[in-house]
N, C-alpha and C positions, 0 to 999 in steps of 0.2 A: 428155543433154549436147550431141550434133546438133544437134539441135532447137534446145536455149538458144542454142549458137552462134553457128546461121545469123539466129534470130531478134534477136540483139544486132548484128551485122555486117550485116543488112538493116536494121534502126533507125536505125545509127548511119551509114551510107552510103546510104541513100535518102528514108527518111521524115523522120528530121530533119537529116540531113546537116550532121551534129556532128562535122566532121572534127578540127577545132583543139586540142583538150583529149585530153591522154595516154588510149591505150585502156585501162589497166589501170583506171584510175578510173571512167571507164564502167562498164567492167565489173563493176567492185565494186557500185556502187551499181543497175545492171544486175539484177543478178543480185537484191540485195538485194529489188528493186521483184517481181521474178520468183515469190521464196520469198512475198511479200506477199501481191500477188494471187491465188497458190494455197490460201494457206491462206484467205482469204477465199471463194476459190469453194467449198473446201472445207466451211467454219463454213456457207456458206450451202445449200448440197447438203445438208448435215448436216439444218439445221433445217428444209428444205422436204421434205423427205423420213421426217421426224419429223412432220410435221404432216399425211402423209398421201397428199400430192402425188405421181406417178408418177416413178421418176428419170428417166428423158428432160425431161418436164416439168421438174422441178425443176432438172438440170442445163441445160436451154436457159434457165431465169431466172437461174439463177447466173451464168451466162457476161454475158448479157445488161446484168449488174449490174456486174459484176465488170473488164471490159471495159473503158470509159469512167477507171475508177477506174485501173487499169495503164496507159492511154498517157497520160493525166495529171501522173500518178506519171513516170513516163518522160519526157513533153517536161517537166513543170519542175522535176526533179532528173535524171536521171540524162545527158540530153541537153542537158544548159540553155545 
């Protein structure tokens, strides 16, 4: 919950410096983006790791992947 915190209040005050639109709403859809991309690193750790690949390995392609896909998700919904 730390972590989510600081990581939504550094998003929303430095990277896209989305001051204007109420925090709670943010936050919601913040948060929403957050449970997404986890579970996607997740499905994807999953399957590279069913297929054999080492979990470091696998977890550095997940994140890799995954990544791109969450500050996306973030500048054009939850920061828009």
């Amino acid at each position: 919950v730390i972590a989510w915190v600081n990581n939504f209040l550094l998003n929303r005050y430095w990277t896209f410096r989305a001051r204007d639109e109420a925090m709670m709403g943010q936050g919601a859809r913040y948060l929403l983006v957050s449970v997404v991309a986890l579970g996607a690193n997740l499905l994807i750790l999953h399957l590279l790791v069913n297929a054999g690949l080492g979990e470091t390995l696998s977890q550095a392609i997940a994140i890799a992947l995954v990544t791109p896909l969450s500050y996306l998700l973030s500048r054009r919904w939850s920061f828009r």
